[in-house]
C-alpha positions in Angstrom: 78.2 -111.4 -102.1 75.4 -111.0 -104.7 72.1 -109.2 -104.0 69.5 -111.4 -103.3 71.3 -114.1 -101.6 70.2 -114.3 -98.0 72.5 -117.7 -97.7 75.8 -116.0 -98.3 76.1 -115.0 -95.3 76.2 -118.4 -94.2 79.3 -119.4 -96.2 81.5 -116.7 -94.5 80.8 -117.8 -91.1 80.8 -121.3 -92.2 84.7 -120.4 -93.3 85.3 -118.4 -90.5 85.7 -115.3 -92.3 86.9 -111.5 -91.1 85.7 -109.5 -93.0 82.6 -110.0 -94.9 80.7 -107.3 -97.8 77.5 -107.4 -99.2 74.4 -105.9 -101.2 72.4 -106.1 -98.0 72.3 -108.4 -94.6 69.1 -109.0 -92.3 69.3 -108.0 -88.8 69.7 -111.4 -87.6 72.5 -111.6 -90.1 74.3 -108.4 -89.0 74.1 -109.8 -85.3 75.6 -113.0 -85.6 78.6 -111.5 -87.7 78.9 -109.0 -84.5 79.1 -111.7 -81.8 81.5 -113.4 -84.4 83.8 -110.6 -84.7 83.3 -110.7 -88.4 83.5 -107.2 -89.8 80.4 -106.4 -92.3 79.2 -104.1 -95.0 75.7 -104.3 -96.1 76.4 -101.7 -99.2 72.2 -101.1 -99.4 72.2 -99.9 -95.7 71.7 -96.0 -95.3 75.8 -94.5 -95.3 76.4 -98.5 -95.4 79.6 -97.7 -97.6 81.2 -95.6 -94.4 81.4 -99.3 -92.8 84.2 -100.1 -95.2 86.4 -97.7 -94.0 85.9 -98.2 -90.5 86.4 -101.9 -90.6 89.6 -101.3 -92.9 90.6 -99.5 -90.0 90.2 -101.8 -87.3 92.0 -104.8 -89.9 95.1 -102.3 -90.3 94.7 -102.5 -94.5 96.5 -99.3 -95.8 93.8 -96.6 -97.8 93.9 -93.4 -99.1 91.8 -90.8 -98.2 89.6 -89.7 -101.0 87.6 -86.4 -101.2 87.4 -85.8 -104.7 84.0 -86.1 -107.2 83.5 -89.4 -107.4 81.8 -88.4 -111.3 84.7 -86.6 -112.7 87.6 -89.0 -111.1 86.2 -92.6 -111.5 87.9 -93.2 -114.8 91.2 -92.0 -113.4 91.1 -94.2 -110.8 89.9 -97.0 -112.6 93.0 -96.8 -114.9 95.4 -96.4 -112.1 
């Protein structure tokens, strides 16, 4: 969801969403998807980006390791 949009939240447990990401989540967000079972990422959050791969691991989606520079690889990936 967009930054700046405190409400977006709302619509994913509204749909009854899993997994849910987004530029940043209040506290109160953040507990509500964990009594939900919804899996987060608040991307502004200090290492919020190792969330993502943790809650790709709990849903079973397939991913690739990566441990390359991000700089020097991003257009390679992009075109792939």
């Amino acid at each position: 969801m967009g930054k700046g949009n405190p409400e977006s939240a709302g619509a994913v447990i509204a749909k009854d969403g899993d997994a849910f990401v987004a530029d940043a989540l209040s506290k109160q967000n953040k507990n509500q998807c964990d009594q939900l079972e919804i899996h987060w990422v608040a991307s502004h959050d200090a290492n919020g980006y190792k969330r993502f791969k943790l809650d790709m691991e709990k849903l079973g989606v397939p991913r690739i390791e990566y441990n390359g520079n991000l700089d020097e690889d991003l257009s390679l990936i992009l075109d792939e």
